[in-house]
Structure formats: structure tokens, C-alpha cells
N, C-alpha and C positions, 0 to 999 in steps of 0.2 A: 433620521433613521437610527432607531438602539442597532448598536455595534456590542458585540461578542465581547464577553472576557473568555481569555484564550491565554491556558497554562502548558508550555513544552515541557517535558521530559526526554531528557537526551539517553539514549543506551549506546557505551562507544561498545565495546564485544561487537556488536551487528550496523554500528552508525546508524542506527533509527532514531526518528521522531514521533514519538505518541503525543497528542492533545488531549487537554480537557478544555473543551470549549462550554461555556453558558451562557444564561439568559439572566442578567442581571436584575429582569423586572420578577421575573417568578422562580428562579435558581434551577432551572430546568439544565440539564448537561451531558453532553454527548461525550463518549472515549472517542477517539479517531487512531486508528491504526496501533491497537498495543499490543505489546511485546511477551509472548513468553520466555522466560531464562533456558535457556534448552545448552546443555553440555551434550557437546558431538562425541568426545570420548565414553565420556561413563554413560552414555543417553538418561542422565538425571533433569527434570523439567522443575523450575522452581516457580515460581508466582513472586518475587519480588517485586518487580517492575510495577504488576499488576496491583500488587499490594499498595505501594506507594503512590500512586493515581487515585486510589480510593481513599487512602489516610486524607490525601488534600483534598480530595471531595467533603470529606466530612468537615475537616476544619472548615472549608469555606459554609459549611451548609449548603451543598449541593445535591440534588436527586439526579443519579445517573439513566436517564431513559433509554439511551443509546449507544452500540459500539459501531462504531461506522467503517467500514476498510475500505479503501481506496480500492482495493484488488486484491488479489490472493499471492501475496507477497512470496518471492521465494528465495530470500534472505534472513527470515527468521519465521519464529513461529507463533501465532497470535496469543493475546491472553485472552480472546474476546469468552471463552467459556467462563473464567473465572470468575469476569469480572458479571457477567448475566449472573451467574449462582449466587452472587453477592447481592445483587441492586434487583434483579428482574428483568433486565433492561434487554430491547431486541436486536438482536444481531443484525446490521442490514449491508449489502452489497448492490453492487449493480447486476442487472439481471443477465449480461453476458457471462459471470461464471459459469452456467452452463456450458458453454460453449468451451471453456477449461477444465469444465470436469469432464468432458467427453472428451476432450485432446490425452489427458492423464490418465483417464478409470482404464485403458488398454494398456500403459506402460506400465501403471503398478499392479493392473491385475487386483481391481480392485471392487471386488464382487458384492460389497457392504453398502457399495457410495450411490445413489440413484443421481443421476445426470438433469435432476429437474429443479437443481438449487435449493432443495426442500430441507439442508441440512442448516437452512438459514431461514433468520425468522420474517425477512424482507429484501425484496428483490425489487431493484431502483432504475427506473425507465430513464431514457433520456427527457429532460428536460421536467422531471417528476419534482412536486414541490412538496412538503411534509414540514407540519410544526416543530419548534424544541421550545416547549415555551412559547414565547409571545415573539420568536422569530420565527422568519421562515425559513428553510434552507432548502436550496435548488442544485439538483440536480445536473453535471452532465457529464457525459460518455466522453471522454477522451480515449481512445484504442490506439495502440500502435507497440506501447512497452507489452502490453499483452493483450487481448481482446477484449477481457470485461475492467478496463479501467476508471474509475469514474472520479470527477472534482466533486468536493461539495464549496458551496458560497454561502455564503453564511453573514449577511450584511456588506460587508466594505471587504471582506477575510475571501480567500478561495483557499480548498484545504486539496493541493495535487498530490497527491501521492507521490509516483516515482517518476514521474510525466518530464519534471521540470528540477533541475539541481540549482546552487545558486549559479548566477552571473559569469562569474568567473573558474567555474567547474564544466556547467554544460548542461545536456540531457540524456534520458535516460535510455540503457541499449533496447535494441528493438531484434535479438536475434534468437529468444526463448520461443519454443514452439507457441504458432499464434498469433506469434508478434510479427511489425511488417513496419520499414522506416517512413514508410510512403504515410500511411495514415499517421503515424507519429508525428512528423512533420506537420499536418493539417488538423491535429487535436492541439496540439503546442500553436500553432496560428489563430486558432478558437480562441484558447484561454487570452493568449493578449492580443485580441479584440475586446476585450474588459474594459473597464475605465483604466487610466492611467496609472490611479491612485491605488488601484486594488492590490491589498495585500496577499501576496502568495505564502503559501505555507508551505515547507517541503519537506517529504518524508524520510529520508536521507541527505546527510553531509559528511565529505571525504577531507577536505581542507585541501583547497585548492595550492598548486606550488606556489610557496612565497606567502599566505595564510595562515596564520600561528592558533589563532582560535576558528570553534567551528560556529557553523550559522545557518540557520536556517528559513531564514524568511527576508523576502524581496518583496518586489512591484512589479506590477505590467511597464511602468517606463521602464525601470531599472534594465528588466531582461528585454524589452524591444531593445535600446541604446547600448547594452553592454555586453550580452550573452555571446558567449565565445562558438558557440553554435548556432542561433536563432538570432542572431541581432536581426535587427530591421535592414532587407537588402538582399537576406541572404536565401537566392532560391529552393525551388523544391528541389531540383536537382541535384543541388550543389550540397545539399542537406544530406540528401540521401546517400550519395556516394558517400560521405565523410562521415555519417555513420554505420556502414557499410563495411568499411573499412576498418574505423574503430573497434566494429564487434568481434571482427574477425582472430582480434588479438587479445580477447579479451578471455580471462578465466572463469570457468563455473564457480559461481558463488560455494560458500564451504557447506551452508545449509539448505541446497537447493534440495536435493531428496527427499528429507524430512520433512524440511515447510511445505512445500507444495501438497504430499504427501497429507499433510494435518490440513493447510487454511483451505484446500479445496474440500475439506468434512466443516468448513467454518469452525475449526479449531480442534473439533472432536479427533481423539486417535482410533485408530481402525479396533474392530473388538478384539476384548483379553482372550486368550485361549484358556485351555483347560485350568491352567497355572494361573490366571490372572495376573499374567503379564502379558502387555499389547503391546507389538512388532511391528516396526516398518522395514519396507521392502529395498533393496537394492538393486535394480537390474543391473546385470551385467553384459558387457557388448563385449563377446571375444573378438581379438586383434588377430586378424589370418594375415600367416608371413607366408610367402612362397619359400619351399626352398629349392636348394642347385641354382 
């Protein structure tokens, strides 16, 4: 079986992992999960990341046909428009985004967004198979970090998003509206029912304590026998309490407003006003004290 050439790009700002995966017989090549530069202060959005995914596209002699997102990330904000204005290439997700643009288009009061994923140029069923080149890549629904999560596999490679950390870090929280530990747990069960040998790909790395460099790609042995969460052994219950627990402690992301806010438009920002400057929203939840 032809196996992937498969290039990381690390962004520490946001701890992401963008891919350029190809097809070595016809140089065919997908983006996977890239990154736009977004300042939370000055809300200045840069194209760098996105920039330098494409420079090594060209070096290698690569055609980009695809941006693929794992989900609609809400720790940064995608480059996937850029990188289409560049190449042509289609946007695709799994077809549960819906199901997060209808959880979201009420809290940002977001009267531009249609709820029917149409801001994306492909919507990916479970188990949906689609060329890149003279590969195929498959399709599946992993739910649980949020509803419309999806792997792609890609030869001997799985590309999880936010599903699976490495080994010695863990998995991903499951307490974003949407999200639920119970399926998390039984989508993380899927992926390692894989072969053994299957390379994982992950879209975030924290550096686990006592871990000096970061890393991002493991096996289905590696996380059955080592994962500090999923090893092999460890129930659904016992699963779920202890991420359960975990999330409870855990802090909102610094770009969770604006990303959601953008990757649920598949990148687009909501329309400029008069000024041609485009705004995103902030809700605010007043804190009622008693007094006396």
C-alpha cells in the first residue's frame, strides 16, 4: 500500500499541528487543520502559518486540492480561506458541523450563518471514502470533544484532531457545549481498534510533565499500552468520571470566542459593516450577587 508523505508545522502561540499530507505517485495534497495568526489584543489576523504551508507545497511540487478540519476548532482560528484563495482547494469537514452551528448561531446571534454547513465546500459522512490522488482517504465520526468530530486515514496515518493527545498527556476535554465524555470514550475505543501499527497524528501538544520537547504523533499500540487515560483496561466509567472531573477544572481556551465564532463560517468572518471592518461578538453573562 503507497503511504502518505506527511509534513508537520508546529504553531506554539496556540499548540497546534497543521499537516501537509501527499500522494507521492501524482503529488496530490491535503492541508489538515491550519492555522490562522489571530492577535486577541489588537484583533490583527496574519496568514503566516498559512503562508509557509504553501511555500512547501511549492518547493516540494505539490497541488493542494484539500483543507481538511478535523472539527471547528475552538483554540485558534483556521487559514483554511487562505489557503482555497491560493490553490482552489475545497474546504471539507464532517457533516456534524451542523449540529455546531446550531448549538452557536443562538449564542452569537448570528443571523449571516445558515445552519446547513453550506459555508463549506464538503460535508463528510461517516465512513465516506474520497480520492487525494491515487490514495484514498476514509473517513470517520469520532464525537465526543465536540459533535461534528472527524479522523481522516490516510494509508497506515490516522489524522485525529483533538480526540487523542500523545500517550503520556491524555485526551481531549469533552465539556464544550455538544460535547459528552461518554461518546468520547467510545470514538477514542474506535480509533484503537485500528491495526496496532497505525500512525496517529495529533492536533495539539502541551509537553507533558517531565517532557522537554513536543510531539505529536504516536500508534494505536503506543496509546492502548501507555495512555494515561485510555490505556487498555481502563473502563467506560472510570473514563468518564476522570474526565468529568478533569474538565471541571479546567479553563476556557483564550481564543475560544473568535474561533468558534470564524471556523463555524469555515473560516469566513461575519460581514464588514458600513466601515469595512468585520466584528465579532462577545456575549456577556451578568454575575447576580444577592445583597443583605
Amino acid at each position: 500500500m503507497t503511504q502518505p508523505e506527511i509534513r508537520a508545522f508546529f504553531d506554539e502561540p496556540t499548540n497546534t499541528v497543521s499537516y501537509l499530507v501527499s500522494d507521492p505517485a501524482t503529488r496530490a495534497a491535503a492541508v489538515i487543520d491550519p492555522v490562522l495568526d489571530f492577535d486577541l489584543a489588537s484583533g490583527e489576523a496574519d496568514i503566516r502559518s498559512a503562508e509557509a504551508i504553501l511555500a512547501a507545497a511549492r518547493e516540494e511540487g505539490l497541488a493542494v486540492e484539500w483543507v481538511l478540519e478535523t472539527h471547528a476548532h475552538a483554540d485558534h482560528l483556521t487559514g483554511a480561506p487562505f489557503i482555497k484563495a491560493e490553490t482552489g482547494a475545497r474546504i471539507g469537514i464532517g457533516e456534524h458541523i451542523r449540529d455546531v452551528q446550531k448549538i452557536f448561531r443562538p449564542v452569537f446571534d448570528a443571523g449571516d450563518l445558515a445552519v446547513d454547513g453550506s459555508d463549506f465546500d464538503r460535508l463528510f459522512a461517516d465512513g465516506e471514502e474520497f480520492a487525494l490522488g491515487a490514495l484514498t482517504v476514509r473517513v470517520m465520526h469520532v464525537p465526543g470533544h465536540t459533535p461534528a468530530d472527524i479522523a481522516y486515514l490516510i494509508g497506515d496515518a490516522a489524522f485525529v484532531g483533538d480526540t487523542l493527545f500523545m500517550p503520556d498527556y491524555g485526551t481531549a476535554r469533552a465539556d464544550f457545549p455538544g460535547g459528552d465524555a461518554r461518546q468520547l470514550y467510545r470514538s477514542i475505543r474506535r480509533l484503537l481498534e485500528l491495526p496496532p501499527d497505525t500512525r496517529l497524528f495529533l492536533c495539539h501538544d502541551y509537553k507533558a510533565p517531565g517532557r522537554d520537547s513536543y510531539a505529536w504523533e504516536t500508534t494505536v499500540a503506543e496509546q492502548r499500552a501507555n495512555s494515561v487515560h485510555v490505556h487498555d483496561g481502563v473502563t467506560e466509567d472510570a473514563f468518564v468520571a476522570m474526565r468529568e472531573a478533569r474538565d471541571a477544572g479546567l479553563a476556557v481556551p483564550r481564543l475560544l470566542l473568535p474561533s468558534i465564532q470564524v471556523n463555524i463560517r469555515a473560516g469566513r468572518f461575519p460581514p464588514a459593516e458600513a466601515n469595512g471592518v468585520s466584528y465579532l461578538r462577545l456575549p456577556i453573562k451578568p454575575v447576580r450577587r444577592e445583597v443583605g
